[in-house]
N, C-alpha and C positions, 0 to 999 in steps of 0.2 A: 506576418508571423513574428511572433516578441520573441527576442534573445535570451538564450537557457540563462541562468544564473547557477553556474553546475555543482558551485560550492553550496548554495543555497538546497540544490537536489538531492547531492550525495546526504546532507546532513538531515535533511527529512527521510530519506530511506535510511539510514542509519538509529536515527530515532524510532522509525517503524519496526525495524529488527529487533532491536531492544525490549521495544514495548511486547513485541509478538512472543519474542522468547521469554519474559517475566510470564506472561501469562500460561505460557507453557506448563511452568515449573508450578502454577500457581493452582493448574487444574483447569484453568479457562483455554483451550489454543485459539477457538473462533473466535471468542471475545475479543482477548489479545491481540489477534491480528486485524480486527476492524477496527478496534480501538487507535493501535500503531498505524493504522493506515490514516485515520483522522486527524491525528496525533503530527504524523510525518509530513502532511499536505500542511496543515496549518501552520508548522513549524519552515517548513520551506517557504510560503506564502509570507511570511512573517519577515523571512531572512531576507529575501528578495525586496520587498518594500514594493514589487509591481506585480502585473499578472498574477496576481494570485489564484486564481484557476487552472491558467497554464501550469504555473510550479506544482499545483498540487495535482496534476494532470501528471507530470512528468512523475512524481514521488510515487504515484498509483502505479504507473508502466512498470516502472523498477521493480514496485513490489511485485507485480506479478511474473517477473522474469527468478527474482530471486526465491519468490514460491512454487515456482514450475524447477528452478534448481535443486531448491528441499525435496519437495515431494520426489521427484525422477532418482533423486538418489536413495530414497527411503523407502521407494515404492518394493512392495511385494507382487502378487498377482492378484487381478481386479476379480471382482466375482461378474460381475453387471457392466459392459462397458459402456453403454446406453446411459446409465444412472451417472455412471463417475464423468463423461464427458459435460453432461449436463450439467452435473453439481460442479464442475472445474471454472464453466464458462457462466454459470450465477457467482460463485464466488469472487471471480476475477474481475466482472462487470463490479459488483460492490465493491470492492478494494479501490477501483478507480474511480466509482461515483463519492465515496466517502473521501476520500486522499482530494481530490478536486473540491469537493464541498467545503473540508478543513481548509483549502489554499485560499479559496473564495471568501470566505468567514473572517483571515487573516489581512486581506486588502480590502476588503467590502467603505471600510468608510471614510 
């Protein structure tokens, strides 16, 4: 198992946060936040100088801790809960397949 580089994570999730919330503002939030997640992986992968899968493995985890924080605090009541756990656990999986893809891309050569 390779050694976190946690300056290297914090600042890939910090970059994801960024990018999610510009796109917020911008009208895009999905976009925004797969973007920031690619964005955050490659950016950790990059800082790290190794593993970069793993980093952007970890920056994915994060984001989906800190978008299970947003949403639970923003949430109203579900109409569908079938639909929304669904769509919680596609979205989640892509956060961390994209966040890891960016960390991969940043060490790849």
């Amino acid at each position: 198992m390779p050694s976190v580089d946690w300056r290297a994570g914090i600042s890939g999730l910090s970059l994801s946060i960024v990018v999610a919330v510009l796109g917020i503002f911008l009208g895009f939030p999905p976009i925004g936040a797969l973007v920031g997640a690619a964005g955050g992986g490659y950016a950790a992968g990059r800082m790290a100088g190794r593993d970069g899968l793993f980093h952007g493995a970890i920056v994915g985890a994060l984001d989906v801790v800190a978008l299970a924080i947003a949403t639970t605090a923003a949430s109203t009541s579900v109409s569908n809960v079938v639909i929304d756990t669904v769509a919680t656990l596609l979205s989640d999986v892509l956060l961390l397949v994209l966040a890891a893809l960016g960390g991969w891309l940043a060490t790849r050569s």
